[in-house]
N, CA, C and O atoms as a DFTB+ gen file, in Angstrom:
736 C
 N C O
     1  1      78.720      68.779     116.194
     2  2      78.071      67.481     116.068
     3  2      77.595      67.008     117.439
     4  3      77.903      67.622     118.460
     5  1      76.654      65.635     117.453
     6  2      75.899      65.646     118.640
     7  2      77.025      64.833     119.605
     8  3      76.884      64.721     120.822
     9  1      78.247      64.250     118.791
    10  2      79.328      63.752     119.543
    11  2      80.324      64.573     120.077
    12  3      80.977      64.215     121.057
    13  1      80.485      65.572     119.554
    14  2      81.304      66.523     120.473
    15  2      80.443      67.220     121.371
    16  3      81.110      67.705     122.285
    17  1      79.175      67.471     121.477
    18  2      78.067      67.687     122.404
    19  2      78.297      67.416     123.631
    20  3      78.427      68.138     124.619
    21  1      78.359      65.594     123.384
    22  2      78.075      64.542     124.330
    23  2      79.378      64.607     125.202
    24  3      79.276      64.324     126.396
    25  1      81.233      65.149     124.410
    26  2      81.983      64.842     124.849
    27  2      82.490      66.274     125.647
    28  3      83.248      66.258     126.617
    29  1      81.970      67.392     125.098
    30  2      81.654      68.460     126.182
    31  2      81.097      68.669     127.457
    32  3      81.286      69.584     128.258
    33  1      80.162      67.374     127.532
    34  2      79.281      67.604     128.679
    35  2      80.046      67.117     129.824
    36  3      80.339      67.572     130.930
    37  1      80.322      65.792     129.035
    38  2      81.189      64.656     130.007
    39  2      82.731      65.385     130.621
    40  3      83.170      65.051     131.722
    41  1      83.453      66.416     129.729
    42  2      84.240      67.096     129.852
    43  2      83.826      68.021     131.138
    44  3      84.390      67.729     132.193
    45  1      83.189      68.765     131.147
    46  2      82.564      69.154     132.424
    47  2      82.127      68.960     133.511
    48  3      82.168      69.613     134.553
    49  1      81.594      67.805     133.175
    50  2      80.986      66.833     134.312
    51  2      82.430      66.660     135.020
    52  3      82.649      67.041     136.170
    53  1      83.091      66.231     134.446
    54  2      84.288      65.382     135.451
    55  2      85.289      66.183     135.634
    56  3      86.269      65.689     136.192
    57  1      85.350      67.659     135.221
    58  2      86.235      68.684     136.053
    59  2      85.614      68.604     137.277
    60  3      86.443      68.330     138.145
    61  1      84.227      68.760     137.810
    62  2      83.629      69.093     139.182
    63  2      83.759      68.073     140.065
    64  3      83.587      68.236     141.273
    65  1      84.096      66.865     139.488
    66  2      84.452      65.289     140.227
    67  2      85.079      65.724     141.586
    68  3      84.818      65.373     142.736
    69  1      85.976      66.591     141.089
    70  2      87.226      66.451     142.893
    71  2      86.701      67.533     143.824
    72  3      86.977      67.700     145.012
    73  1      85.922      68.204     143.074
    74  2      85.199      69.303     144.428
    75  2      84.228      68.242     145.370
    76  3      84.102      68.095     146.585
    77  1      83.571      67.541     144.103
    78  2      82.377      66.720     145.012
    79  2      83.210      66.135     145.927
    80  3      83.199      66.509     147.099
    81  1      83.993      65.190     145.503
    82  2      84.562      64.271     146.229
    83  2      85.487      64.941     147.497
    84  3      86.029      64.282     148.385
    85  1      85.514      66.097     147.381
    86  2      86.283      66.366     149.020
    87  2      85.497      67.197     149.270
    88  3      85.990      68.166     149.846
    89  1      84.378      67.248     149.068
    90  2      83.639      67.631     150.329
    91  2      82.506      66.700     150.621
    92  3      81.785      66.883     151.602
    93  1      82.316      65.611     149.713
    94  2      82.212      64.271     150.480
    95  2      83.013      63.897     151.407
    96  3      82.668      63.397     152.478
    97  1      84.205      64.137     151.021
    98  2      85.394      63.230     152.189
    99  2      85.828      64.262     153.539
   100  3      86.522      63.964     154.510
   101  1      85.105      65.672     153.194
   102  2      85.632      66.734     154.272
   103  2      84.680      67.179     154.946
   104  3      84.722      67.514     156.129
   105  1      83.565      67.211     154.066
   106  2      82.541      68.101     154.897
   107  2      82.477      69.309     154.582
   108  3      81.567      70.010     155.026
   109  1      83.554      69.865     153.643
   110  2      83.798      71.198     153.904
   111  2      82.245      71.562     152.570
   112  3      81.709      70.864     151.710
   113  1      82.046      72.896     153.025
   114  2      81.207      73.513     151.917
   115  2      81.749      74.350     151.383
   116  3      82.575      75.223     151.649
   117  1      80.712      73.700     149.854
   118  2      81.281      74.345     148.129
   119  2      82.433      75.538     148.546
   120  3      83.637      75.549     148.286
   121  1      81.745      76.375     149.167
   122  2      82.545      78.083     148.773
   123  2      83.808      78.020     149.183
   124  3      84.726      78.524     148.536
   125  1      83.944      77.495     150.121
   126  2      85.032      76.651     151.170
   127  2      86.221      76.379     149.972
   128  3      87.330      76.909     149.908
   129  1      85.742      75.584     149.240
   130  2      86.733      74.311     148.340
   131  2      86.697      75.247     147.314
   132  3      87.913      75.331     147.144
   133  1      86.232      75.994     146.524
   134  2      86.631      76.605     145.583
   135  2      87.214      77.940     145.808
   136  3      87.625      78.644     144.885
   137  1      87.250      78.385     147.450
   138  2      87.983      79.877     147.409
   139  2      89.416      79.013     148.215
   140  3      90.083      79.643     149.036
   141  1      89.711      77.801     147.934
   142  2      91.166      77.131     148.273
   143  2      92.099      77.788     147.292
   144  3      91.912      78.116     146.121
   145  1      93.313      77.910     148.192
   146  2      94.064      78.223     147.074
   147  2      95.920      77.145     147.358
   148  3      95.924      76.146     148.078
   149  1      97.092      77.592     146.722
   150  2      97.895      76.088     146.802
   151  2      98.178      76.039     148.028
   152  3      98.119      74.994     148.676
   153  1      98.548      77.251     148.545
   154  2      99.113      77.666     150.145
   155  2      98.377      76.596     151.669
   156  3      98.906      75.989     152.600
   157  1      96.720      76.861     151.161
   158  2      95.808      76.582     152.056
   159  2      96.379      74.754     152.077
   160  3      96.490      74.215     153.178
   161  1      96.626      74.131     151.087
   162  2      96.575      72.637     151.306
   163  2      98.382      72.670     151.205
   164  3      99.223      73.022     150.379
   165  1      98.359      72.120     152.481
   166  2      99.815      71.123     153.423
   167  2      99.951      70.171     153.214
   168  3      99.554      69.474     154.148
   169  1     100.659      69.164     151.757
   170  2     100.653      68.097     151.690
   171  2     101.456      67.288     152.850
   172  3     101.159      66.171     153.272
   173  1     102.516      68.086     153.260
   174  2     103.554      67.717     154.132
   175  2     103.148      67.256     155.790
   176  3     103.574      66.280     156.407
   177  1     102.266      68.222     156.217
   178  2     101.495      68.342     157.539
   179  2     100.080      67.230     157.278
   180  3      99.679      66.550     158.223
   181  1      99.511      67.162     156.111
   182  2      98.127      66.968     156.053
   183  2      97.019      67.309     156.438
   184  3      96.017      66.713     156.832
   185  1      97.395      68.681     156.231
   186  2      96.207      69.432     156.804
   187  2      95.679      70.569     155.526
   188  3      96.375      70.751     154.527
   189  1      95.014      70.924     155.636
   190  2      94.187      72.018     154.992
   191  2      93.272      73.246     155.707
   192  3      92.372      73.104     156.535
   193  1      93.813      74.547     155.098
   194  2      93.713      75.523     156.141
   195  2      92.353      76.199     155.188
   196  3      92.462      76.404     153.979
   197  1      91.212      76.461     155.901
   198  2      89.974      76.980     155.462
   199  2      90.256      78.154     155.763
   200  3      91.029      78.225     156.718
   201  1      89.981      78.989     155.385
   202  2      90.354      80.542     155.302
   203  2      89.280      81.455     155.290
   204  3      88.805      82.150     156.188
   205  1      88.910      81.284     153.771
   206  2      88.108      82.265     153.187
   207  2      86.694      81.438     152.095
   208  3      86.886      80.444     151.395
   209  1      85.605      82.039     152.204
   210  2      85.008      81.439     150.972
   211  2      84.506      82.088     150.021
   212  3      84.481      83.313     150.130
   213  1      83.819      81.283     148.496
   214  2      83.164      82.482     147.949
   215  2      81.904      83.126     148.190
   216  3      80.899      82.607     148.676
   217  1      82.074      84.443     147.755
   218  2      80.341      85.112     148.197
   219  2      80.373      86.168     147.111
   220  3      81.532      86.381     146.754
   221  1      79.737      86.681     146.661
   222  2      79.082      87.505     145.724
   223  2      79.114      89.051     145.885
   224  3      78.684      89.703     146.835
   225  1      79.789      89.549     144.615
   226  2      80.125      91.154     144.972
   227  2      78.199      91.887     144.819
   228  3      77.046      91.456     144.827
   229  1      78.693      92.764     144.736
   230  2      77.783      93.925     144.348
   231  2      77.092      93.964     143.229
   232  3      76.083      94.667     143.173
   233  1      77.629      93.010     141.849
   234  2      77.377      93.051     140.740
   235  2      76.967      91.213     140.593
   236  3      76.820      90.525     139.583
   237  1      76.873      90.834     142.147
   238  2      76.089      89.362     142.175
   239  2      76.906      88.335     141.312
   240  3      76.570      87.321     140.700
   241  1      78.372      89.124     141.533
   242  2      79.407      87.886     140.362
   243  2      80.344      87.344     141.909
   244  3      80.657      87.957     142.929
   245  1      80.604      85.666     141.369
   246  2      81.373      85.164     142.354
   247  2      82.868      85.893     142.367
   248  3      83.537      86.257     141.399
   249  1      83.132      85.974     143.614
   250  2      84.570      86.608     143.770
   251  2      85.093      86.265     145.296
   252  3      84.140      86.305     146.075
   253  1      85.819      86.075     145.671
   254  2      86.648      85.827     146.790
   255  2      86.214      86.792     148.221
   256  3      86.104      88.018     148.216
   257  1      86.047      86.059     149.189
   258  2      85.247      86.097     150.412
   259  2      87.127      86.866     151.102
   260  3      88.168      86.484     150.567
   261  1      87.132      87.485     151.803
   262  2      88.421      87.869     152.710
   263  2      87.998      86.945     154.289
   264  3      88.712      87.416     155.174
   265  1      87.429      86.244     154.642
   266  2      86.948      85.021     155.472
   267  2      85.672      84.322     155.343
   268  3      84.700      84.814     154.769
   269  1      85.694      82.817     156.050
   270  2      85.061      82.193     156.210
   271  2      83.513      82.952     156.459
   272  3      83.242      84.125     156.714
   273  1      82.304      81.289     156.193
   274  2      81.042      81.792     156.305
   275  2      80.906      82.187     158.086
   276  3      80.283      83.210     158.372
   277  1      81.312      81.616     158.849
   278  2      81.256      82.092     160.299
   279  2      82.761      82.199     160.592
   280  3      83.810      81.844     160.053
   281  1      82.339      82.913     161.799
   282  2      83.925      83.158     162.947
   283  2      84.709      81.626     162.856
   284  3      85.716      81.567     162.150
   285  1      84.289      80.514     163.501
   286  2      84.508      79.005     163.777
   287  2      84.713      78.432     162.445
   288  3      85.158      77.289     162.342
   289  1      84.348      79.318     161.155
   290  2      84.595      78.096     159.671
   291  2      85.990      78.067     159.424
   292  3      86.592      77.105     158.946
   293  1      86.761      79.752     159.954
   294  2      88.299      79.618     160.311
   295  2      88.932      78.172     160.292
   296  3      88.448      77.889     161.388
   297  1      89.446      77.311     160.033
   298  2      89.563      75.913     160.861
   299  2      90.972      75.246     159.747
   300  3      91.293      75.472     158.580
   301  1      91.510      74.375     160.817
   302  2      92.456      73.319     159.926
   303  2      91.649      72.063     160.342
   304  3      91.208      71.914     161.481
   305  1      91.435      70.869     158.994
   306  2      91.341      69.817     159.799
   307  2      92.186      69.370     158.441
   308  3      92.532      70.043     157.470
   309  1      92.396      67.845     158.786
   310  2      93.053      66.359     158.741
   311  2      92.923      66.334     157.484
   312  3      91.779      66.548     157.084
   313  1      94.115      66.046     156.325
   314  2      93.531      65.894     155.131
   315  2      94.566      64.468     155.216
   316  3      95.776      64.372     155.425
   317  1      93.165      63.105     154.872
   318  2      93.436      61.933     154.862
   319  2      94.221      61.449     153.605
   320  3      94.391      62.346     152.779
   321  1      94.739      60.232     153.274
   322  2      95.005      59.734     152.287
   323  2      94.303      59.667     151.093
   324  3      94.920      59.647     150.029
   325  1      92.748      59.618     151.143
   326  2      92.203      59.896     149.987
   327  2      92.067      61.431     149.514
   328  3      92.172      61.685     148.314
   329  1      91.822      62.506     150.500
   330  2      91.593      63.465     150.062
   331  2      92.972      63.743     149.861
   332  3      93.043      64.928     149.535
   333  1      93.959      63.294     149.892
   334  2      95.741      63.772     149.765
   335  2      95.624      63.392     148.051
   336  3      95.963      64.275     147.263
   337  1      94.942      61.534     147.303
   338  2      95.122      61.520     146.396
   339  2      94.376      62.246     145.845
   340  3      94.819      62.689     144.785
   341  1      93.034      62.687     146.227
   342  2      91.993      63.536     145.018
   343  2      92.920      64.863     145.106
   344  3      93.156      65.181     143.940
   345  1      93.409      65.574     145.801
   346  2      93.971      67.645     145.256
   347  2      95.730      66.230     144.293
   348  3      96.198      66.781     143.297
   349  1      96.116      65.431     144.471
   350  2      97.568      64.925     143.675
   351  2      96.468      64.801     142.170
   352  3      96.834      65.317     141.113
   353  1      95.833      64.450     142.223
   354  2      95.295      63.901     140.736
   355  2      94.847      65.012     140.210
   356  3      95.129      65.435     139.089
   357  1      94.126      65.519     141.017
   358  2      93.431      66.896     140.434
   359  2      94.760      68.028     139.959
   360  3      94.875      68.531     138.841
   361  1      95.693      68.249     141.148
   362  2      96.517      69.452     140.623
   363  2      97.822      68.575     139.129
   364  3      98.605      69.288     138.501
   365  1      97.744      67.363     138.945
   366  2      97.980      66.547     137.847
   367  2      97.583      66.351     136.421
   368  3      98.308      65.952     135.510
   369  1      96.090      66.756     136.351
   370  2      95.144      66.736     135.520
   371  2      94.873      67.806     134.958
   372  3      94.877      68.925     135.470
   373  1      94.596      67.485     133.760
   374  2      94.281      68.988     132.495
   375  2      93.255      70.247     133.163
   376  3      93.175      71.438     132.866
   377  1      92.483      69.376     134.248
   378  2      91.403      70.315     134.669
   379  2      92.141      71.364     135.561
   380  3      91.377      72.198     136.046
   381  1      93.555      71.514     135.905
   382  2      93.731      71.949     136.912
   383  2      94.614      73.431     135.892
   384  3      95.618      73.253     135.201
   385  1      93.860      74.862     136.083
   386  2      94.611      75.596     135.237
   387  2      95.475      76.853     136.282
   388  3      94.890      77.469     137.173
   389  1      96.838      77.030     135.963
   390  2      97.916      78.028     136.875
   391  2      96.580      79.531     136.491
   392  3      96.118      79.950     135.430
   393  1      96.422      79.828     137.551
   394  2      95.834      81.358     137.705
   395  2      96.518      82.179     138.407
   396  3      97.443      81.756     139.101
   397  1      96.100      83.921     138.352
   398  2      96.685      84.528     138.969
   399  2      96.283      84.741     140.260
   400  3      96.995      85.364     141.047
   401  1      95.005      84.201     140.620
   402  2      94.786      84.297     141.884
   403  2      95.073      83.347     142.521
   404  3      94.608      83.288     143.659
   405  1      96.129      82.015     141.934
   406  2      96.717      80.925     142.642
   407  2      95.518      80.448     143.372
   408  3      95.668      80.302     144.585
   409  1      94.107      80.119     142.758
   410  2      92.999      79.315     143.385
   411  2      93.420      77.767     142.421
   412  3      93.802      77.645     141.257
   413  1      93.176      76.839     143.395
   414  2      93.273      75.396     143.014
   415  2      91.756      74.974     142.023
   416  3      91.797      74.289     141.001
   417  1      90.664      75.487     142.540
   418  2      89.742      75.534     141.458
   419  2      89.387      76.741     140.647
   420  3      88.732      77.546     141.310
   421  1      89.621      77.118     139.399
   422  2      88.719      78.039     138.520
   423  2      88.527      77.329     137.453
   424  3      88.993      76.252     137.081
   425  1      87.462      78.378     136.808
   426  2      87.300      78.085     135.406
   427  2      87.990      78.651     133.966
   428  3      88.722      79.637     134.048
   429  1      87.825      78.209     133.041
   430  2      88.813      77.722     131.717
   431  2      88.694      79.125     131.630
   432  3      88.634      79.361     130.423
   433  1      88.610      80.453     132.423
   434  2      88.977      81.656     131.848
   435  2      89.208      82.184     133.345
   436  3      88.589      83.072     133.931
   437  1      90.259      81.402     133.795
   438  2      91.035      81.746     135.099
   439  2      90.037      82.373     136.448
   440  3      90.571      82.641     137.525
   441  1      88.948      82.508     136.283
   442  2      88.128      83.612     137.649
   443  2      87.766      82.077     138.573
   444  3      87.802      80.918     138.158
   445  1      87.452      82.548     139.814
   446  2      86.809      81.809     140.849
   447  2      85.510      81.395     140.194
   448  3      84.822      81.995     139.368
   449  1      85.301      79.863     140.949
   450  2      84.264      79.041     140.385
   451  2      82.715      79.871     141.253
   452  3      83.153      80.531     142.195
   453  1      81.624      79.950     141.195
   454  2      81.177      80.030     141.963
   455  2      80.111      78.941     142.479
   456  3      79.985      77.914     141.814
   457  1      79.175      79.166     143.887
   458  2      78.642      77.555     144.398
   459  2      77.657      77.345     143.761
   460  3      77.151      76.243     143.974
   461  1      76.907      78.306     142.669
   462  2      75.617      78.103     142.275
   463  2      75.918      77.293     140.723
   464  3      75.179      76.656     139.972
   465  1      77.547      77.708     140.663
   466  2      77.968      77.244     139.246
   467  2      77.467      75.326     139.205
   468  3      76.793      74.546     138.533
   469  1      78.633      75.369     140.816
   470  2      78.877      73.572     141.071
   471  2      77.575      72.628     141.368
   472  3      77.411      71.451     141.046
   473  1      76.625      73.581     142.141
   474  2      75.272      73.324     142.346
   475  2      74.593      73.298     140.951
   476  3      73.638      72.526     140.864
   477  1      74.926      74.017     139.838
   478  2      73.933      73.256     138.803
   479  2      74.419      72.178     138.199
   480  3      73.642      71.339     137.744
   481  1      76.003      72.008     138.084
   482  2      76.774      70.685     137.967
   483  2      75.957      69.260     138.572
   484  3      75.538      68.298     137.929
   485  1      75.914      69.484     139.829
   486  2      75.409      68.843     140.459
   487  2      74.570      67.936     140.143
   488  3      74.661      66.751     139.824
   489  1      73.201      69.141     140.367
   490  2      71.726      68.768     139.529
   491  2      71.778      68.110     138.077
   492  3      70.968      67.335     137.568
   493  1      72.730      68.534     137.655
   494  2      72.503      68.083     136.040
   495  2      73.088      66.685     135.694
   496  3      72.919      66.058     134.648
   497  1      74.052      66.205     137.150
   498  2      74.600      65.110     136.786
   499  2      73.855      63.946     137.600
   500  3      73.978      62.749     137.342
   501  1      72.769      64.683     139.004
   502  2      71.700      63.695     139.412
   503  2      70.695      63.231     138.790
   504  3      70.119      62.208     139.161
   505  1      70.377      63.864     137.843
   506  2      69.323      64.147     136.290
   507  2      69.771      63.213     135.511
   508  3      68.978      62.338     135.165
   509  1      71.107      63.172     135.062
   510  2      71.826      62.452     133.617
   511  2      71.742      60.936     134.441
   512  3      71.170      60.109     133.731
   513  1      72.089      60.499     135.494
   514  2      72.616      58.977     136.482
   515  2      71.027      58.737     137.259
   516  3      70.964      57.842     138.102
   517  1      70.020      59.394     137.011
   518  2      68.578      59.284     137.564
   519  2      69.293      59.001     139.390
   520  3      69.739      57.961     139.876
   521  1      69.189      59.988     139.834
   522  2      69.819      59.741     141.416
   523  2      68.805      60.315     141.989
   524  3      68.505      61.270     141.273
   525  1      68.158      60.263     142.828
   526  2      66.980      60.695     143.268
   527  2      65.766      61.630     142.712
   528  3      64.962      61.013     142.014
   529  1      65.544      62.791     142.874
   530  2      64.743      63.310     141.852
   531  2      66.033      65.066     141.414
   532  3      66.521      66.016     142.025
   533  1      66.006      64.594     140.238
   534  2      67.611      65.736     140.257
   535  2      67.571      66.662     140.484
   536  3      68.634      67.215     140.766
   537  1      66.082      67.578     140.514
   538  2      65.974      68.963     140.510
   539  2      65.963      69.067     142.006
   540  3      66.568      70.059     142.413
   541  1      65.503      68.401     142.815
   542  2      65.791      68.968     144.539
   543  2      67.056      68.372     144.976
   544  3      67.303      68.477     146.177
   545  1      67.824      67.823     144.304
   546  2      69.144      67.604     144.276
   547  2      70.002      69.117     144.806
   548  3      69.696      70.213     144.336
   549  1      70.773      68.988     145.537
   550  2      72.011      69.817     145.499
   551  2      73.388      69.197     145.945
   552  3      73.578      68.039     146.315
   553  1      74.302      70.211     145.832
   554  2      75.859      69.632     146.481
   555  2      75.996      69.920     147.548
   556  3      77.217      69.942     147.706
   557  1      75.463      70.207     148.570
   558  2      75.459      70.776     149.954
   559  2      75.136      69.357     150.723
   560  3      75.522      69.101     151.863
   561  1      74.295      68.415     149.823
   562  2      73.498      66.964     150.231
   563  2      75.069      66.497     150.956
   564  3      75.031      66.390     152.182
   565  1      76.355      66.231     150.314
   566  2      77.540      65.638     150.173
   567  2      77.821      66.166     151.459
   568  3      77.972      65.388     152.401
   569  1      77.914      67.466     151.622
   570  2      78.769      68.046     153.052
   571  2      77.782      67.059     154.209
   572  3      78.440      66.280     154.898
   573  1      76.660      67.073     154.369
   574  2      75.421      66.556     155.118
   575  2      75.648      64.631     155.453
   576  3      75.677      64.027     156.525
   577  1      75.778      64.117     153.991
   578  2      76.484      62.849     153.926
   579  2      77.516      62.855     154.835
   580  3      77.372      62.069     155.771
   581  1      78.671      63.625     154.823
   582  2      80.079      63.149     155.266
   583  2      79.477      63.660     157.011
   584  3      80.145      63.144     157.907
   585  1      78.562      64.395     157.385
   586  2      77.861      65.252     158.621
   587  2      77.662      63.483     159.287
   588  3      78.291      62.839     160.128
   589  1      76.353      63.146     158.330
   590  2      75.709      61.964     159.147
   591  2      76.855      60.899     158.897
   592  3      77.173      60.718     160.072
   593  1      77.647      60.114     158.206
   594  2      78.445      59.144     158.324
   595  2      79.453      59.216     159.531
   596  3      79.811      58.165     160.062
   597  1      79.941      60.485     159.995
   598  2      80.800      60.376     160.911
   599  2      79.970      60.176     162.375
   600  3      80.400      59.472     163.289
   601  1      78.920      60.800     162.411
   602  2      78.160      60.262     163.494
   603  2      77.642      59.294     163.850
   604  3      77.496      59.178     165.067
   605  1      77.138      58.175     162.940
   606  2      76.578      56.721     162.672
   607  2      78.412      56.289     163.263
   608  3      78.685      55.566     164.221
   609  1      79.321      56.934     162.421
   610  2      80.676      56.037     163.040
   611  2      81.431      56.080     164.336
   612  3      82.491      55.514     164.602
   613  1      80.377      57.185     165.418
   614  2      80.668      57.709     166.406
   615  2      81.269      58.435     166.884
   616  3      81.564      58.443     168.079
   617  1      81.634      59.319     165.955
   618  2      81.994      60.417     166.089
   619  2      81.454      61.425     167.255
   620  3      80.305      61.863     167.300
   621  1      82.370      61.678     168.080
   622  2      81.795      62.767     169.084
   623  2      81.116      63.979     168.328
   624  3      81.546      64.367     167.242
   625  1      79.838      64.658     169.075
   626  2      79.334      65.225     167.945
   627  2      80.701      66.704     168.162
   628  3      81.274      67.247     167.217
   629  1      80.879      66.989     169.436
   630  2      82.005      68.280     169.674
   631  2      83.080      67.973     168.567
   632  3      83.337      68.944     167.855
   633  1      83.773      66.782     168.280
   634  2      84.515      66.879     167.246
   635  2      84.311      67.360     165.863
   636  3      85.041      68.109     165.215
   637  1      82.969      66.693     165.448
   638  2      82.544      66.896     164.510
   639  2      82.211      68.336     164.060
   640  3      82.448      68.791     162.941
   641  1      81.665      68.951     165.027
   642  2      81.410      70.462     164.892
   643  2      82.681      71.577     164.580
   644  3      82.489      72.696     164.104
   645  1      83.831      71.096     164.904
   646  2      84.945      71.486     164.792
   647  2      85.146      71.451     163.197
   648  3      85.233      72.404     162.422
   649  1      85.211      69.636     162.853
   650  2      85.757      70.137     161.243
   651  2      84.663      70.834     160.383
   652  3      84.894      71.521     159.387
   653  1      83.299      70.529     160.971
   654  2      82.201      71.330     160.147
   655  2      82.150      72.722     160.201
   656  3      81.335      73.326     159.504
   657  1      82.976      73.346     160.997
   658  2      83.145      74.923     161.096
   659  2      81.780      75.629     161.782
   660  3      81.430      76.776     161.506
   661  1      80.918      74.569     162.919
   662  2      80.137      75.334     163.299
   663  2      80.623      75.791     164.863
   664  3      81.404      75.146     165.562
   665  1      80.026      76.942     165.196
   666  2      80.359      77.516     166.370
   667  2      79.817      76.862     167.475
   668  3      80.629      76.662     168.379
   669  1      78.485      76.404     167.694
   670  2      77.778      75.836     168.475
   671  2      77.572      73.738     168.152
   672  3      77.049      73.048     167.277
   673  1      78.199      73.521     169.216
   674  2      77.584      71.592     169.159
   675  2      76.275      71.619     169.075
   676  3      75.918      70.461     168.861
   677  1      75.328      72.350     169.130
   678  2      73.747      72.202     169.263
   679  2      73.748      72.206     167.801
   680  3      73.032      71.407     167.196
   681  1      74.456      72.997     167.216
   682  2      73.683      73.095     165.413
   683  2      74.081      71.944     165.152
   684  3      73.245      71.108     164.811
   685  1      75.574      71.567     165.250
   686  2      75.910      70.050     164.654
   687  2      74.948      68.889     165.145
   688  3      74.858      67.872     164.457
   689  1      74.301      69.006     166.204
   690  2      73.295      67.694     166.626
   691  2      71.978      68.134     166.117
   692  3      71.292      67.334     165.479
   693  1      71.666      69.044     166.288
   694  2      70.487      69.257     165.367
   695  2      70.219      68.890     163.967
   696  3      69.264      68.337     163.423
   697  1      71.273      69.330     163.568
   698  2      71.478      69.361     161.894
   699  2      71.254      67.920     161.747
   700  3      70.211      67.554     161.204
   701  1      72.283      66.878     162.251
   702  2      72.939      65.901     162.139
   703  2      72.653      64.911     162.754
   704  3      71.954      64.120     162.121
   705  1      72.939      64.608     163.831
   706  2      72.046      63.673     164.791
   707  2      70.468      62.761     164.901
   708  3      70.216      61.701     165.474
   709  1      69.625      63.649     164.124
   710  2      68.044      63.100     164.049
   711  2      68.350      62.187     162.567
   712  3      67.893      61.054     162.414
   713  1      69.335      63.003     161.357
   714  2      69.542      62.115     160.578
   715  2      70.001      60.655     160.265
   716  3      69.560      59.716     159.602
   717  1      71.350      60.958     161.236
   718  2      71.758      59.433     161.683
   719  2      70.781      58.882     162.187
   720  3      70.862      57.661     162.060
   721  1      69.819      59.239     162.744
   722  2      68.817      58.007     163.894
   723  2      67.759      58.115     162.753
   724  3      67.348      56.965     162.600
   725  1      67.167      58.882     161.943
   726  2      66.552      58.369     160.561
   727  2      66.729      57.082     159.291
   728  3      66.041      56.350     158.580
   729  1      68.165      57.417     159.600
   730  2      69.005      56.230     158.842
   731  2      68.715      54.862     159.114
   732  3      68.527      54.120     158.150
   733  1      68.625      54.256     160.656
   734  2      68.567      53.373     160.779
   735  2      67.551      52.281     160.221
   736  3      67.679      51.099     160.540
């Protein structure tokens, strides 16, 4: 029926809620947050250890990266009070299923999520809420958001480059920097 349709979609929609939202709140990118697994997040320390991300075998199926997208994506940073409550609610919640690869995100048939999966999530939910124009929409926009907000908040850009996992401060001001001064 067109009501269980409607309540499928919404069902979906709001499993992908806590990826968006910490890498709104982290910066970190997609592949990043879905090749997490329980080990990587320190509720105790508050930290979160980036490791590994996803990337695509041979047969172009998502599967688990053995490291980060660069040397420098290696990284621990700061996991705040909100991003402490989004992984408590999330590993709380029906969306959250025990796998054998002990990843904090998969899907309802246990494998790693992949970024093109969350990226059409994305689009489809900038489309459904009319948020800019949905199809040049992506989730990468969010990592970029949390990029320019910390710099508008003065963020040294050398710090910043740190939790963004880039090797060079020039990419983080490049990237980042002309945006904040666009903003104004």
């Amino acid at each position: 029926s067109a009501a269980s349709d409607v309540y499928k979609r919404q069902e979906t929609t709001c499993r992908y809620k806590y990826q968006f939202l910490i890498s709104l709140f982290t910066g970190m990118r997609m592949g990043e947050i879905n090749a997490l697994d329980l080990d990587d997040i320190d509720f105790e320390n508050k930290i979160i250890h980036i490791r590994r991300t996803i990337t695509r075998g041979l047969d172009e199926r998502a599967m688990i990266g053995s490291y980060t997208k660069t040397k420098s994506g290696t990284r621990d940073i700061i996991m705040d009070s909100n991003v402490e409550a989004i992984f408590r609610e999330y590993l709380s919640s029906s969306y959250y299923y025990k796998n054998d690869l002990h990843l904090l995100f998969c899907n309802s048939r246990k494998q790693c999520i992949s970024t093109d999966a969350t990226n059409m999530m994305f689009k489809y939910i900038c489309e459904q809420y009319n948020i800019g124009n949905g199809s040049t929409m992506h989730q990468h926009m969010l990592r970029h958001t949390y990029a320019t907000r910390c710099i508008e908040s003065g963020m040294p850009a050398s710090v910043l480059a740190k939790i963004m996992g880039h090797a060079n401060v020039s990419t983080t001001c490049l990237l980042y920097t002309s945006d904040a001064a666009d903003d104004t």
